[in-house]
C-alpha positions in Angstrom: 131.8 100.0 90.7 133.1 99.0 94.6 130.6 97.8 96.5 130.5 99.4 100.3 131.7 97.5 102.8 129.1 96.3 105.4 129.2 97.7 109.0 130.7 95.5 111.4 128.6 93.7 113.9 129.2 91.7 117.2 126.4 88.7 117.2 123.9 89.7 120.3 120.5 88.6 121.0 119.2 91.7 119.8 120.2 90.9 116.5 117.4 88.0 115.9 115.3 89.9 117.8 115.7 92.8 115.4 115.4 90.6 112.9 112.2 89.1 113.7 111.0 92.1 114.1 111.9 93.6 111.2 110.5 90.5 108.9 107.1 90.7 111.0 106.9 94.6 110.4 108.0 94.5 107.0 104.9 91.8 106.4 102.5 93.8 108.3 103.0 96.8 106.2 103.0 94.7 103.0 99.8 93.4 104.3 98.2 96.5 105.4 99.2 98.5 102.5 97.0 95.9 100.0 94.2 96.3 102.6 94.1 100.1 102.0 94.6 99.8 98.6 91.6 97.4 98.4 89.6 99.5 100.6 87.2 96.5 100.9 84.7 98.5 103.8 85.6 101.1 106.3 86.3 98.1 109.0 88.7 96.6 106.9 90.5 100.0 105.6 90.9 101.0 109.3 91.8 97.7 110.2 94.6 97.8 108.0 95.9 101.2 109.5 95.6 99.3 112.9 98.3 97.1 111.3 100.2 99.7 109.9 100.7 101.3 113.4 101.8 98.3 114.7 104.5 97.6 111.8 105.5 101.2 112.0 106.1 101.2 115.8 107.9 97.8 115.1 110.4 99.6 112.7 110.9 102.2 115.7 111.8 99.4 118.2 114.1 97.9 115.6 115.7 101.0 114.5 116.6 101.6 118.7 117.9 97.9 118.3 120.1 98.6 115.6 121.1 102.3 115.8 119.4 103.4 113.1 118.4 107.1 114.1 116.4 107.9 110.3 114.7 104.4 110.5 113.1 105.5 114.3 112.4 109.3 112.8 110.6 108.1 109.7 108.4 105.4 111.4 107.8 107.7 114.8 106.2 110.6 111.8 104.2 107.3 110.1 103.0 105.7 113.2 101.5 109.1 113.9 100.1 109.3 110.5 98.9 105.7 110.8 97.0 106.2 114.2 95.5 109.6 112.2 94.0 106.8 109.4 93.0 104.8 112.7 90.9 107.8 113.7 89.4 108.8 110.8 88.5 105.3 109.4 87.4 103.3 113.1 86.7 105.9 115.3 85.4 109.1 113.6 81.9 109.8 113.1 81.1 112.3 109.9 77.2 114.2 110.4 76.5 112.4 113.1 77.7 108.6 111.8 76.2 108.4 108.3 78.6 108.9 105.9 
C-alpha cells in the first residue's frame, strides 16, 4: 500500500505557533477528559469542562492557522458542548442548589 503524499507547506511563523497550540490543546483535552472521567466533585468535573473549552477553542484557532475547515466545524460544535458541561456542572443550580 502507497502511502499519501504529505501537503506541501511554506515554513511561516504560524506554523510553530499552530503547533504549540495544537500540543497545548491536545494536552488539555487529554487532561480534561481524565478529570471527567474521574468525576472527583462537581468543582473538579466542571473544572475540567473549563479546560475542555479552552482546548477546543484552541483546535478552532489552529484549524484557521492551518486551513483546516472540519477541524474548526468540529471543535466550534464541542466548545459549545463544553461551555453546556460548564453550565450545568459550575453554574447551574438544581431545586434551589441542593442536589
Amino acid at each position: 500500500m502507497q502511502a499519501m503524499p504529505e501537503r506541501p507547506r511554506s515554513p511561516s511563523h504560524n506554523d510553530s505557533m499552530s503547533d504549540i497550540l495544537g500540543w497545548a490543546s491536545a494536552i488539555g483535552a487529554t487532561i480534561a477528559a481524565a478529570l471527567v472521567a474521574a468525576r472527583i466533585t462537581p468543582l473538579i468535573t466542571g473544572l475540567a469542562f473549563v479546560l475542555f473549552s479552552l482546548s477546543s477553542a484552541g483546535w478552532v484557532v489552529t484549524g484557521a492557522l492551518e486551513g483546516e475547515n472540519s477541524l474548526i466545524f468540529q471543535n466550534v460544535i464541542l466548545t459549545a458542548i463544553n461551555l453546556y458541561g460548564v453550565y450545568r456542572w459550575l453554574i447551574w443550580q438544581p431545586n434551589g442548589g441542593e442536589e
